[in-house]
C-alpha positions as CSV (number, residue, x, y, z in Angstrom):
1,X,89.5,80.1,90.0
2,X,90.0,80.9,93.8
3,X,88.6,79.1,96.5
4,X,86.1,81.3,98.5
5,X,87.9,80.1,101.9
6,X,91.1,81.4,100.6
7,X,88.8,84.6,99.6
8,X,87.6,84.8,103.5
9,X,90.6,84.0,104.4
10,X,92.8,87.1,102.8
11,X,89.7,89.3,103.4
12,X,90.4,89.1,107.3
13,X,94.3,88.7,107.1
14,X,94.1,92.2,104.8
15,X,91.7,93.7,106.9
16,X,90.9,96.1,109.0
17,X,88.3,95.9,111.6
18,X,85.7,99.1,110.1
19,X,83.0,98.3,113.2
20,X,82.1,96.4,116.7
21,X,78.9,95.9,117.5
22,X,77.4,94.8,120.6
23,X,74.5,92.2,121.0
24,X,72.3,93.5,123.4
25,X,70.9,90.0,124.5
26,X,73.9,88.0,124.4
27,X,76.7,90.8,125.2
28,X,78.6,89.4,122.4
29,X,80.5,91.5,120.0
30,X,80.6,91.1,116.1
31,X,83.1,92.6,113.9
32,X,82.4,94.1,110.7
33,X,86.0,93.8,108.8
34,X,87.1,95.4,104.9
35,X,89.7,93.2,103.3
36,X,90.8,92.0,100.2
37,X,90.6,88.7,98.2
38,X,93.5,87.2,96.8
39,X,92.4,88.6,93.2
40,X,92.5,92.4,95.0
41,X,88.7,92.9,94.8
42,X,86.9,94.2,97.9
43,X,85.2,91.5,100.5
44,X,83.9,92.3,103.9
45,X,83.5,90.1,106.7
46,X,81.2,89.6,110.0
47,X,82.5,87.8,112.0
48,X,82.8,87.0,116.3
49,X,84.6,85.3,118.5
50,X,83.5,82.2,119.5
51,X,83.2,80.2,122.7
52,X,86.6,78.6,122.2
53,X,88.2,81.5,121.2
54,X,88.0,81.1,117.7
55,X,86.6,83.3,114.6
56,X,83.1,82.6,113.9
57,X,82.1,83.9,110.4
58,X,78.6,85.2,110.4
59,X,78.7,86.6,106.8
60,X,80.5,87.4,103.6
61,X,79.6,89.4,100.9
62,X,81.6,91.1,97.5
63,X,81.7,94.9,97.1
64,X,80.9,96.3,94.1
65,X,83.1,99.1,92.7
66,X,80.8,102.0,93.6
67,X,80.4,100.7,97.5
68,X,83.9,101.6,98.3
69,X,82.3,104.1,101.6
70,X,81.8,103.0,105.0
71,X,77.8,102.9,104.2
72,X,76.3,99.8,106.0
């Protein structure tokens, strides 16, 4: 069994950034990203940058075989 932070992890490192979106209150951006895990299943990944520079995750969720489109 795989650790879900190593999931995450690959998920972003694989990845490709699929959508920005824009906060209209704050003006901060969050990044929808399509990755990998480590056992070559599909993850995507919300995350934003935080204060300090660093990757906030927001959420994480598993795609099933039949959500392979860019639905939301």
């Amino acid at each position: 069994m795989v650790s879900v932070s190593i999931d995450v992890e690959n998920g972003i490192l694989t990845g490709e950034i699929l959508e920005r979106q824009k906060d209209k209150a704050s003006a901060e951006s969050k990044y929808r990203i399509r990755g990998e895990t480590v056992m070559r299943e599909g993850i995507e990944i919300i995350v934003k940058l935080g204060a300090t520079g660093k990757v906030v995750i927001i959420t994480v969720y598993a795609l099933l075989e039949e959500e392979g489109g860019d639905e939301l």
